[in-house]
Structure formats: C-alpha cells, structure tokens
TORVODREN-435895 format. One record per residue: residue in one letter; x, z, y of N, C-alpha, C in turn. Coordinates in steps of 0.001 Angstrom, whole numbers, plus 500000, padded with zeros to 6 digits. Example, Ala and Ser with C-alpha at 12.3 -4.5 7.8 and 13.67 -1.06 7.14 Angstrom:
<zabas>
A513190507800494310512300507800495500513200507800496700 S512850507080497750513670507140498940512900507870500030 
</zabas>
This chain:
<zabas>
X196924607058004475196500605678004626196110605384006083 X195726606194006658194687606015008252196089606358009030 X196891606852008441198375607056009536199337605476009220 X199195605056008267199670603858008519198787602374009028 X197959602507008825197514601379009546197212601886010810 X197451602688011103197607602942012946198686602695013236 X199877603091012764201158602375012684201267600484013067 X200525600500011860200251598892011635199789598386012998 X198584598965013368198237598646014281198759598620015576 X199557599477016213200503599411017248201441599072017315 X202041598192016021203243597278015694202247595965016139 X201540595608015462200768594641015695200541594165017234 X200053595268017768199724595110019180200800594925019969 X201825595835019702203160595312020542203887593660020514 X203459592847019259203911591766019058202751591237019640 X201948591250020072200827590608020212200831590475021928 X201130591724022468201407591217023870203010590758024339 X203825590239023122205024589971023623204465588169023416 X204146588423022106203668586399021996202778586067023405 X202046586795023878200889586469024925201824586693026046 X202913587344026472203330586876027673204384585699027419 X205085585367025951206390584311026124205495583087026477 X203735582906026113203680581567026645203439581042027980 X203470579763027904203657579314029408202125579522029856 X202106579609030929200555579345031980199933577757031844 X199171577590032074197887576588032076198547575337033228 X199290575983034370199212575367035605200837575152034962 X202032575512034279203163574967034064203129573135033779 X201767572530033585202191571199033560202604570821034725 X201635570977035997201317570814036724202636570403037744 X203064571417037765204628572401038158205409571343037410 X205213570830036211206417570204035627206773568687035762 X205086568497036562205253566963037039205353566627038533 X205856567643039138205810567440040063207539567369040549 X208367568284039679209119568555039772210226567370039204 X209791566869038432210641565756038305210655564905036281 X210922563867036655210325562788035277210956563353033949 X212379563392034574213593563475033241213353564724032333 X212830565976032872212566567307032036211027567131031862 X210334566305032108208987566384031351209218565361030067 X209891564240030643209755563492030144210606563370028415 X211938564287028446213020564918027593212457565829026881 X212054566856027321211540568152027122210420568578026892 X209037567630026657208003567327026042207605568147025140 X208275567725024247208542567606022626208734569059021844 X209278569493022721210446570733022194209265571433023055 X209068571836023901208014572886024655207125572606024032 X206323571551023343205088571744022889205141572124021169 X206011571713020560206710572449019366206617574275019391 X207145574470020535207110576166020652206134576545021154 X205411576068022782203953576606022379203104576480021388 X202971575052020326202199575283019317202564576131018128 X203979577034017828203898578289016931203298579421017923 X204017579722019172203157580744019885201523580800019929 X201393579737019706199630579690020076198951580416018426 X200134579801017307199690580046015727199894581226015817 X201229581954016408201404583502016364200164583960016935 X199613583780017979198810584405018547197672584785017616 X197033583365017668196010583127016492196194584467015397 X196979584536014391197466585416013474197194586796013687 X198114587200015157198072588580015346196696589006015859 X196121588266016655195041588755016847193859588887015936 X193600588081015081193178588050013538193559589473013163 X194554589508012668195412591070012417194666592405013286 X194833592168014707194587593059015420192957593652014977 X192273592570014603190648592699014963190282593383013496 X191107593474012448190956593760010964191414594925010696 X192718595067012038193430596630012006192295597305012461 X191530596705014018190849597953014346189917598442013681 X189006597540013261187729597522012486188184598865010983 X189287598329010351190020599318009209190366601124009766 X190317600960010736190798602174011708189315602993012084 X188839602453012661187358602824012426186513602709011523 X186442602421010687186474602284008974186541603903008413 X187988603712008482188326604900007920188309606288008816 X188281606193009801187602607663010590186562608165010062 X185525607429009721184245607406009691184755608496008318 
</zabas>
C-alpha cells in the first residue's frame, strides 16, 4: 500500500509541475496589449478558457499532492 501511493505520489507531482509551467505568467497581459489589438482582442476567449482548466488542474493536483503526502507519512509512522 505505502509503495503505491508513493507511486501515486510522484505521478501526481510530475503532472503537477507540467500544469504549473504550461500556464502563462501574470505579466503575459501586459505583453499582450502592447503588442497589438487583433490577438488580444480574437484570442481572449480561448486563452482564458485554457488558463481557467489549468488553474482547475492545478487546484486538483495540488489538493491530491497535499493528501498524498500527509497518506505517506501516515503510513510510515
């Protein structure tokens, strides 16, 4: 049991820093209005569609992450 949720757990974690680097930075608005009307203005919609599942993935795995570790040290004990 303690060999798979360590498993679990470093599956977990590997998805967890792939969702945390696909999203964009804080300062990409910034960058996106400067750069020009037609791709903020087009492309809105659709970027904030996918950061808001990335942000839910995140949410999730890290939830996950904090239940794996706690279960992991749990069961050492």
């Amino acid at each position: 049991m303690h060999a798979f949720i360590v498993v679990l757990l470093v599956i977990v974690s590997i998805g967890l820093i792939g969702v945390v680097i696909l999203q964009s930075g804080k300062s990409a608005g910034l960058s996106g209005a400067i750069s020009g009307g037609a791709e903020t203005l087009f492309g809105k919609q659709k970027a904030r569609g996918i950061d808001l599942i990335l942000h839910r993935t995140t949410v999730v795995l890290s939830v996950l992450f904090f239940i794996l570790a706690l279960a992991v040290t749990y069961l050492k004990i």
